[in-house]
C-alpha positions in Angstrom: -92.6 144.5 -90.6 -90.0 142.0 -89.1 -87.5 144.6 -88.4 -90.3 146.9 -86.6 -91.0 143.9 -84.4 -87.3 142.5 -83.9 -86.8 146.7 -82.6 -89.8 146.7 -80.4 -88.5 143.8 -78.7 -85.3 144.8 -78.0 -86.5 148.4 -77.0 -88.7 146.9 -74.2 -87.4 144.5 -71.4 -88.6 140.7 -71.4 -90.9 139.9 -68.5 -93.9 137.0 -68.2 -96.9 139.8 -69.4 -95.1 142.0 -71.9 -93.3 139.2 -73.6 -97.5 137.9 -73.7 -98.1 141.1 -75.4 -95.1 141.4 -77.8 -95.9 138.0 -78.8 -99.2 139.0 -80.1 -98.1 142.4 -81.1 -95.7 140.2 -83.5 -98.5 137.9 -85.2 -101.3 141.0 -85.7 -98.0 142.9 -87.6 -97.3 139.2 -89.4 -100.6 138.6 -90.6 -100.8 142.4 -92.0 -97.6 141.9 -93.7 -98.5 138.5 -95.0 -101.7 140.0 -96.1 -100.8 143.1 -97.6 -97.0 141.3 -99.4 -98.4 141.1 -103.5 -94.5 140.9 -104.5 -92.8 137.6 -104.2 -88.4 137.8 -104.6 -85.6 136.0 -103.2 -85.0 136.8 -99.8 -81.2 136.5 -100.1 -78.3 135.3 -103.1 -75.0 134.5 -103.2 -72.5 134.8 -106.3 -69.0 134.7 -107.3 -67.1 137.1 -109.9 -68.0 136.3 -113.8 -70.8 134.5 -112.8 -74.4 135.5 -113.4 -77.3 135.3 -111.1 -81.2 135.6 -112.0 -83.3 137.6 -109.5 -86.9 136.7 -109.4 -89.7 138.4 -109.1 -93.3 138.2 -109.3 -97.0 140.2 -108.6 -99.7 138.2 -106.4 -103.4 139.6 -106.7 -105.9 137.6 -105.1 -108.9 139.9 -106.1 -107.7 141.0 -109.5 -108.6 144.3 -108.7 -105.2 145.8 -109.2 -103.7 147.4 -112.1 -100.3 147.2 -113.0 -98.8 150.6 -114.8 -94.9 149.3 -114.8 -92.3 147.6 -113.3 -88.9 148.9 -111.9 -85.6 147.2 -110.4 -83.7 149.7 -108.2 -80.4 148.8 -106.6 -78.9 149.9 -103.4 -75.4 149.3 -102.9 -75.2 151.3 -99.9 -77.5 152.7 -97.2 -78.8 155.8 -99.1 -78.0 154.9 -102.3 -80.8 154.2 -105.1 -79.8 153.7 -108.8 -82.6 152.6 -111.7 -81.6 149.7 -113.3 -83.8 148.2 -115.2 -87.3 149.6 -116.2 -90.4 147.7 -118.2 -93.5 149.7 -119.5 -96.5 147.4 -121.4 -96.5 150.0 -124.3 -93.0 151.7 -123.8 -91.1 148.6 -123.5 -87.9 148.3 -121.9 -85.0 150.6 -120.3 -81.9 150.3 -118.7 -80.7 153.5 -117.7 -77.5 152.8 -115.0 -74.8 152.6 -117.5 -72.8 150.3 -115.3 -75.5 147.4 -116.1 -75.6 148.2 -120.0 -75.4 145.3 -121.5 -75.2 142.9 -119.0 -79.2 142.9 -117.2 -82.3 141.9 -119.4 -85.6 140.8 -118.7 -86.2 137.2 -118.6 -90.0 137.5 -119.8 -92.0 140.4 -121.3 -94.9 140.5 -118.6 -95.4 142.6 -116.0 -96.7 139.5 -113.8 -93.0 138.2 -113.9 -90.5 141.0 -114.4 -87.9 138.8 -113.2 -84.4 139.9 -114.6 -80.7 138.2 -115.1 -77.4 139.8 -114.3 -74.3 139.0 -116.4 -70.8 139.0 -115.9 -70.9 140.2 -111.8 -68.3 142.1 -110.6 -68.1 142.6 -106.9 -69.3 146.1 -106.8 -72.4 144.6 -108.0 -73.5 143.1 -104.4 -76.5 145.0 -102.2 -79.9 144.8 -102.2 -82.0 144.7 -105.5 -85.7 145.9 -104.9 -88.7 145.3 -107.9 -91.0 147.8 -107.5 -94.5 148.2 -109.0 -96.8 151.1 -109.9 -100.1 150.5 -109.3 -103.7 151.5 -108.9 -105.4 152.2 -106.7 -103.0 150.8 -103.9 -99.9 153.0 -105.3 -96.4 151.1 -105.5 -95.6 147.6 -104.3 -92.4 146.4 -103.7 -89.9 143.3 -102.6 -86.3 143.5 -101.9 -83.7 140.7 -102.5 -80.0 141.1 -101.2 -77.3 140.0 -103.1 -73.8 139.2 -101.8 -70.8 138.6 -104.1 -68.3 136.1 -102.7 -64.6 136.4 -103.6 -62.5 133.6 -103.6 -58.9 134.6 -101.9 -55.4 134.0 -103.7 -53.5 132.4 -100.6 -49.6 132.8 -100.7 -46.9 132.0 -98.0 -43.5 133.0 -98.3 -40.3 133.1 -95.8 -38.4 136.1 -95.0 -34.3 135.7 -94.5 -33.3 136.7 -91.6 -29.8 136.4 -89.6 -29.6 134.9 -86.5 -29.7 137.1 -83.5 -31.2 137.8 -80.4 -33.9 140.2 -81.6 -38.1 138.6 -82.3 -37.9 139.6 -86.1 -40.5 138.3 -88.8 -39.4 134.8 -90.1 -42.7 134.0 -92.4 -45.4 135.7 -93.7 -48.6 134.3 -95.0 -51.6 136.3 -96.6 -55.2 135.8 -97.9 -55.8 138.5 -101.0 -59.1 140.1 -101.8 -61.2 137.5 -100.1 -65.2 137.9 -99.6 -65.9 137.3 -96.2 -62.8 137.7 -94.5 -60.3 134.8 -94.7 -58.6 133.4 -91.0 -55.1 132.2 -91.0 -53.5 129.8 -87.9 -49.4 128.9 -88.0 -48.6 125.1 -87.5 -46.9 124.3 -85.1 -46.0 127.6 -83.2 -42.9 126.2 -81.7 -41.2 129.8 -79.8 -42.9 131.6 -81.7 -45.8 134.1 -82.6 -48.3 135.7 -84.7 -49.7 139.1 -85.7 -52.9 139.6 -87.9 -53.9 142.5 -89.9 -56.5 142.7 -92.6 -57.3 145.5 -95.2 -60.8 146.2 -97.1 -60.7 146.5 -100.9 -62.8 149.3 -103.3 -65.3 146.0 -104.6 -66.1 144.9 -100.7 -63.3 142.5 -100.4 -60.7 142.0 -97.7 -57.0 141.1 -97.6 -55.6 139.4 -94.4 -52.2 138.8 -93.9 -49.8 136.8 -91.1 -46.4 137.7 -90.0 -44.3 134.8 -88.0 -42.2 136.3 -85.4 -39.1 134.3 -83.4 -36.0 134.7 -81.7 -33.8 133.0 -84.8 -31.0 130.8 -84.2 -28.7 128.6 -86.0 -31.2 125.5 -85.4 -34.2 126.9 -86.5 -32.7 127.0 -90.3 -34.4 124.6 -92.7 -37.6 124.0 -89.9 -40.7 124.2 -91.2 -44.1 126.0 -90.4 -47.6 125.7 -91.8 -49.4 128.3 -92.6 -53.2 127.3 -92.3 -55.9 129.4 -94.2 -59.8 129.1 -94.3 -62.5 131.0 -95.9 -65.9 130.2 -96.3 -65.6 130.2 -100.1 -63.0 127.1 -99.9 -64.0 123.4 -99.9 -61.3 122.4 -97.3 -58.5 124.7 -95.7 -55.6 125.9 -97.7 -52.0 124.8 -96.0 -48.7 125.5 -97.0 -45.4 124.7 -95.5 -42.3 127.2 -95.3 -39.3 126.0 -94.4 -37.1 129.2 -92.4 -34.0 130.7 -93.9 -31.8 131.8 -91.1 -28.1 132.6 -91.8 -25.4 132.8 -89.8 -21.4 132.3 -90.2 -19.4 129.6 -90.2 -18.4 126.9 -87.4 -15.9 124.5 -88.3 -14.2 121.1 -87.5 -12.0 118.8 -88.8 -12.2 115.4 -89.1 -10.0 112.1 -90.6 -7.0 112.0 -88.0 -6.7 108.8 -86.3 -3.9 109.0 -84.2 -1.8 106.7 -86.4 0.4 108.5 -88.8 3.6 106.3 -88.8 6.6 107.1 -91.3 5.8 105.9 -95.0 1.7 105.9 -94.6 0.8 107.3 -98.0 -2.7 108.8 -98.4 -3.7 110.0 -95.2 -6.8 112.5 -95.1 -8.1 115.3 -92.9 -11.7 116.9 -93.9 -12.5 120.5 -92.9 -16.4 120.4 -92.4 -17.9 123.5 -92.1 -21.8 124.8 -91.1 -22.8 128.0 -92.8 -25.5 129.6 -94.1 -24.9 131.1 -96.7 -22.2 128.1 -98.1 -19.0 129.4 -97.5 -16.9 131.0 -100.2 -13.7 130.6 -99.0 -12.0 127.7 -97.5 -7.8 127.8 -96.4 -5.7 125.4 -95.2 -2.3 126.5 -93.3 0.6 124.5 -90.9 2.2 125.9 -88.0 5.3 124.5 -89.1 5.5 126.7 -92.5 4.4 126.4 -96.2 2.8 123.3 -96.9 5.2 120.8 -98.6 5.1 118.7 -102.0 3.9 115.9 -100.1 0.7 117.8 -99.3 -2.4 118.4 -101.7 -5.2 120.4 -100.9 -9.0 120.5 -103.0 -11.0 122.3 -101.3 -12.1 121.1 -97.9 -9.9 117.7 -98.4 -6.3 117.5 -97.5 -4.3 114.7 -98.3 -0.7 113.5 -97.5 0.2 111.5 -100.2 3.4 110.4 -97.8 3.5 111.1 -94.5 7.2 111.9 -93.3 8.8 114.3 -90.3 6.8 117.4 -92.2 3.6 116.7 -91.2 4.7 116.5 -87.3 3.1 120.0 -87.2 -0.2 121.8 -86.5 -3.2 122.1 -89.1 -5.6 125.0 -89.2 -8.4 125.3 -91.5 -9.7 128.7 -92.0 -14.0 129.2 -93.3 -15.3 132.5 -94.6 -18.9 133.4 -95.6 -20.8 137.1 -95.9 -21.2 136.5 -92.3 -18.2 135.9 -90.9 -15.0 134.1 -90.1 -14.0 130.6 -88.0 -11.2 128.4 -88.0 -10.6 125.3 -85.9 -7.1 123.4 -85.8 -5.6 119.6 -85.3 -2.4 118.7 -84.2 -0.7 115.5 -86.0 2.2 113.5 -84.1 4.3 110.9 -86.9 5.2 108.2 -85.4 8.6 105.8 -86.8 7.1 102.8 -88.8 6.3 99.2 -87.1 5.5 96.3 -88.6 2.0 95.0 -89.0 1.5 91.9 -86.7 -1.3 90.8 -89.1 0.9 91.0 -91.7 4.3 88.9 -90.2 1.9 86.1 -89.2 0.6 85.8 -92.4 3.9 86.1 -93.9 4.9 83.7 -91.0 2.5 81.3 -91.9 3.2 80.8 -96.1 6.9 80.4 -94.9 6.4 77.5 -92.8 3.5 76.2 -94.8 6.4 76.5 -97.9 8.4 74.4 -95.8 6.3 71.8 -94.7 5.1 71.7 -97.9 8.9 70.6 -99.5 10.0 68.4 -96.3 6.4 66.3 -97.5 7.7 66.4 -100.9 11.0 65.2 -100.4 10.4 62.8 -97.6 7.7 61.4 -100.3 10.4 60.9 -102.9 13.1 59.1 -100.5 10.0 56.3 -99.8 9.6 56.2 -103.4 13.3 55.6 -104.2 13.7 53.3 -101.5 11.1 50.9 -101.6 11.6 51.2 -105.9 15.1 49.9 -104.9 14.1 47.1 -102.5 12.3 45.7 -105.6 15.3 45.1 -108.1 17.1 43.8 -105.5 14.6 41.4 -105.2 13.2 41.4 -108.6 14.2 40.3 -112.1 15.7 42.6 -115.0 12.8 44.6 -116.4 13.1 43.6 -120.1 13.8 39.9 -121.9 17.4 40.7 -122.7 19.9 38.0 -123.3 21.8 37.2 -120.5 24.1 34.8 -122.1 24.8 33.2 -125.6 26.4 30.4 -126.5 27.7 29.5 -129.9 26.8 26.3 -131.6 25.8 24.7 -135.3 22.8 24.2 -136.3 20.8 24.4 -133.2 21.9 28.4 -133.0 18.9 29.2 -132.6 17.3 27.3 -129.9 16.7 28.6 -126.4 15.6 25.5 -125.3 19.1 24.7 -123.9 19.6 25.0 -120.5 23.0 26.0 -119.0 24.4 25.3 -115.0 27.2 28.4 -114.5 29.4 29.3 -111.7 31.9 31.2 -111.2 33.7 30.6 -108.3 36.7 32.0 -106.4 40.1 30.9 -105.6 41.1 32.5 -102.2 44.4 33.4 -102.1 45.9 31.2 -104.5 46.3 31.2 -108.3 44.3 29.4 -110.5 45.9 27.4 -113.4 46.4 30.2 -115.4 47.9 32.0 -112.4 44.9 34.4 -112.4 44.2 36.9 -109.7 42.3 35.6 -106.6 39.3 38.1 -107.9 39.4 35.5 -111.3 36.3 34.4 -112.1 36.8 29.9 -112.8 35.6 27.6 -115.1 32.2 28.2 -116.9 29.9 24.6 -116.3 26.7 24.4 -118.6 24.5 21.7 -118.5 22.8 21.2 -121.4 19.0 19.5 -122.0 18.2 19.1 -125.5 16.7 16.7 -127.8 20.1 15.0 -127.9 21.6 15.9 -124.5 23.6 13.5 -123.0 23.1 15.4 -120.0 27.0 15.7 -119.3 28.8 18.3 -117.7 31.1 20.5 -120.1 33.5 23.8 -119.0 32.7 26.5 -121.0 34.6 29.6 -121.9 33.1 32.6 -120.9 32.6 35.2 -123.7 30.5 39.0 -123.3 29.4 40.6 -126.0 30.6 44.0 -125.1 33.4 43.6 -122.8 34.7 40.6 -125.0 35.8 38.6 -121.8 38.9 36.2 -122.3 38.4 32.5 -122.3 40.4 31.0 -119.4 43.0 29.0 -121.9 43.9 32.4 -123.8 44.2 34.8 -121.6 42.6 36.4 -117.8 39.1 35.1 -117.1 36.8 38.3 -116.2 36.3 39.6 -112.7 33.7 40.1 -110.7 34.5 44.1 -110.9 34.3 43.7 -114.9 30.8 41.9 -114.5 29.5 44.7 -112.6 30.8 47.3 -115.0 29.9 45.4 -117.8 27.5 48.1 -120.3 25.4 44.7 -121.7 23.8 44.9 -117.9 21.2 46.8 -117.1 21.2 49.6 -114.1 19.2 46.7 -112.3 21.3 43.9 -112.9 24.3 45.9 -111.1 21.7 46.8 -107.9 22.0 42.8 -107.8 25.5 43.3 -106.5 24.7 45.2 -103.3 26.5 43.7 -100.2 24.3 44.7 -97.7 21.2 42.4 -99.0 19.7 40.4 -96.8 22.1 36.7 -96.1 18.9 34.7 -94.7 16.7 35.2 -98.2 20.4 33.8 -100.0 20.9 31.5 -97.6 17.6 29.9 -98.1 17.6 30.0 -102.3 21.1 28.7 -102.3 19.8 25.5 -100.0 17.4 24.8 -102.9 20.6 23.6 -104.9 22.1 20.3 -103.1 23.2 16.9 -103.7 24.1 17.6 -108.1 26.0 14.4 -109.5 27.0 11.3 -107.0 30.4 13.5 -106.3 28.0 15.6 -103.7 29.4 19.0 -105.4 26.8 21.4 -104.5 26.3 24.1 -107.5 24.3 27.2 -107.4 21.6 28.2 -109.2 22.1 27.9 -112.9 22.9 31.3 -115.4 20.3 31.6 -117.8 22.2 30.8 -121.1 20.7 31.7 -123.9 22.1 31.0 -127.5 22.3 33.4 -130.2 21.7 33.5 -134.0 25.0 35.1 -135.4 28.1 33.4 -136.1 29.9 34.5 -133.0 29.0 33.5 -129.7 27.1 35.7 -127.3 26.3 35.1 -123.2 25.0 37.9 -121.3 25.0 36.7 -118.0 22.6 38.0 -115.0 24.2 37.8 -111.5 21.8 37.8 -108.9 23.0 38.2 -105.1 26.4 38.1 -105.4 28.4 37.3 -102.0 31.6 38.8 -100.9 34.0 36.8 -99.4 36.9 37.6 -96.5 39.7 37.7 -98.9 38.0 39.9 -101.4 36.7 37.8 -104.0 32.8 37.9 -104.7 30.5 34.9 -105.6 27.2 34.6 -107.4 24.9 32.3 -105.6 21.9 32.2 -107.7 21.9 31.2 -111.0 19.5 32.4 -113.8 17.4 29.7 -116.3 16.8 30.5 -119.7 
């Protein structure tokens, strides 16, 4: 009854009066329908493959006046076409004569008020429109249609296609949606230079296959970019996207790289790298030099070159030479050797420790002359570094007593001979003053005796010089430093003034020797001299005597 109205209307023109009269037209044919529809169904169902789908369907008599014979499901896949599926009979039972439903419809309840039926295991040949039909009496058959539509899911793919590069639009991707119910769309993002082409084909079952080519002008630069192939269908949740990077090959271009411009005679090590862009990778790679073979000095792995030394040899002309299916480049480099300098950096530095070296041992040295001098100003000026004896003198029982003090000088002569007709370098008489317990405190001359040098009395035989003093092996190395000439006269000057005015003669005598007396039988004296003054004629004489 709809359709009869929806055709009327289109037939016939709209205009103010007749679209009053279709209007009403439309209800009267309505409320016939509404009054003479007894079989309720689905209007319209939707299912996938494997699935199964239950088709109502249901008698309505208000007056109970009609009688229901039996109960029939008939499906139309196409205009035309009516096949018998599924029949029910109150005293006959059930039938199911279309083999291609054996087995998978049955009848949900065994009434021929609710014949409704389910469908098992769909295929998608199974989709059109399912009509339950009744027999009855008096008012002959009653009928309502559902229409079923089976939805297929499409199996998306997107692959590239490798293509060389050229000046020709060829096919660089294709992307396709397979057996697909409705009919998939597919978009390319982003179309950078490029285009698209669309055809779909229409499967046996009702489904449809759609497929995308991707067409460009390829080039070098458009290997490895990437384009999205984009697919939506109603029976997806969100659109399907997949990203293909393009293959485009093409031969080689090549370049070489690692000169600097500073290959001087002697650099070892030196590198030059051949880089090449290929697609496919290139299989070959040569080195050559203008000059001739390559020499011993040269190693080549692969793409690398290395000079281990670089010499006159390598004053030439490198080429490197790439090969792929494709093709064929070389590109080439031109080395100049230069003669060898010297590294500023380095001579400065070198520079530098030298100096530094230097510096370093003048500091050193100039360190140990202070040292040595000032250590020598102090035993000048100091006393002998240990308690050695200085001078012994024999004697009885008092050996052994160093409470004796003991006045010597030695003086010079000049010129002229002593008594014993001594040189004028003799050393004179020996004068000790002795302070004991018994000490008369008198003056007494006594002989001079060393312990190593054995020094001769004056009576028996020379009396020592001053040169035999100073050489003298019982004196220390400090006792000798005494003897320097070039001390200072004002300090002796002043600690020989401390000596005046001995005896009522007025003899003025120097400071005393320290005289210390021995235990052995022999007699022992180890005298200390302490500023010792040399005189015009040659002689020297010790000012400052030592106290024991």
């Amino acid at each position: 009854m709809f359709r009869m109205a929806r055709d009327y209307a289109a037939r016939w023109p709209l205009s103010p009066m007749r679209n009053t009269w279709l209007v009403a037209v439309a209800i009267i044919l309505i409320t016939q329908d509404i009054g003479a529809q007894k079989v309720r169904v689905d209007d319209k169902l939707e299912a996938y493959p494997t699935e199964s789908v239950d088709l109502h369907c249901e008698f309505i008599d208000g007056g109970g006046k009609t009688k229901l014979t039996q109960v029939s499901w008939i499906w139309e896949p196409v205009d035309g076409q009516r096949d018998n599926i599924a029949v029910y009979h109150p005293i006959y039972g059930q039938s199911f004569p279309n083999l291609a439903f054996k087995d998978r419809v049955v009848f949900l309840h065994n009434s021929l008020e609710n014949p409704s039926i389910k469908i098992s295991n769909l295929r998608m040949s199974d989709a059109g429109r399912y009509t339950c039909e009744y027999a009855t009496y008096p008012s002959g058959n009653e009928q309502g249609t559902t229409t079923l539509t089976m939805l297929a899911k499409p199996k998306n793919s997107a692959t590239v296609v490798t293509v060389q590069a050229g000046t020709k639009s060829v096919v660089v991707a294709q992307c396709e949606a397979v057996e697909g119910k409705p009919a998939a769309t597919i978009k390319w993002l982003p179309p950078f230079g490029g285009n698209h082409s669309m055809s779909t084909t229409n499967g046996p079952d009702g489904t449809v296959t759609v497929r995308s080519e991707y067409r460009l002008v390829p080039t070098p630069a458009d290997n490895g970019r990437e384009v999205t192939c984009m697919i939506d269908q109603r029976t997806q949740d969100r659109p399907w996207v997949y990203p293909v990077k393009l293959s485009v090959e093409y031969p080689p271009s090549v370049s070489i790289e690692g000169y600097d411009n500073n290959w001087y005679v002697g650099r070892s090590d030196v590198v030059l790298l051949c880089l090449a862009n290929a697609n496919p990778a290139p299989t070959t790679i040569t080195w050559t030099m203008a000059s001739g073979p390559l020499p011993d000095t040269v190693e080549v792995d692969g793409n690398k070159l290395t000079v281990r030394k670089v010499d006159d040899t390598v004053n030439t002309t490198f080429t490197c030479e790439v090969k792929n299916k494709h093709g064929a480049s070389s590109h080439q480099i031109t080395t100049v050797v230069i003669e060898a300098f010297e590294d500023p950096s380095s001579a400065g530095v070198v520079a530098g420790a030298v100096i530094g070296s230097l510096l370093a041992l003048v500091l050193v040295v100039t360190l140990i002359a202070v040292l040595l001098t000032r250590s020598r100003r102090q035993q000048r000026r100091g006393y002998p570094n240990s308690g050695d004896s200085i001078a012994t003198g024999s004697g009885g029982s008092n050996g052994g007593d160093y409470g004796n003090k003991a006045r010597l000088l030695f003086s010079g002569t000049g010129n002229s001979s002593n008594k014993n007709g001594a040189g004028a370098n003799n050393i004179g008489p020996i004068y000790t003053y002795r302070e004991g317990c018994d000490a008369t405190g008198t003056l007494t001359e006594k002989a001079s005796d060393y312990h190593h040098h054995h020094l001769h009395h004056p009576s028996t035989g020379n009396p020592p010089s001053a040169h035999d003093i100073l050489l003298s092996t019982e004196m220390v190395e400090t006792d000798r430093r005494k003897f320097d000439l070039d001390d200072s006269m004002d300090d002796e000057e002043e600690r020989y003034d401390r000596f005046g005015g001995v005896g009522g003669g007025g003899n003025i005598l120097p400071p005393a020797y320290h005289v210390r007396r021995g235990h052995g039988a022999e007699n022992e004296m180890d005298v200390y001299l302490d500023d010792m003054e040399s005189q015009r004629d040659g002689s020297v004489i010790s000012r400052t005597a030592i106290y024991v």
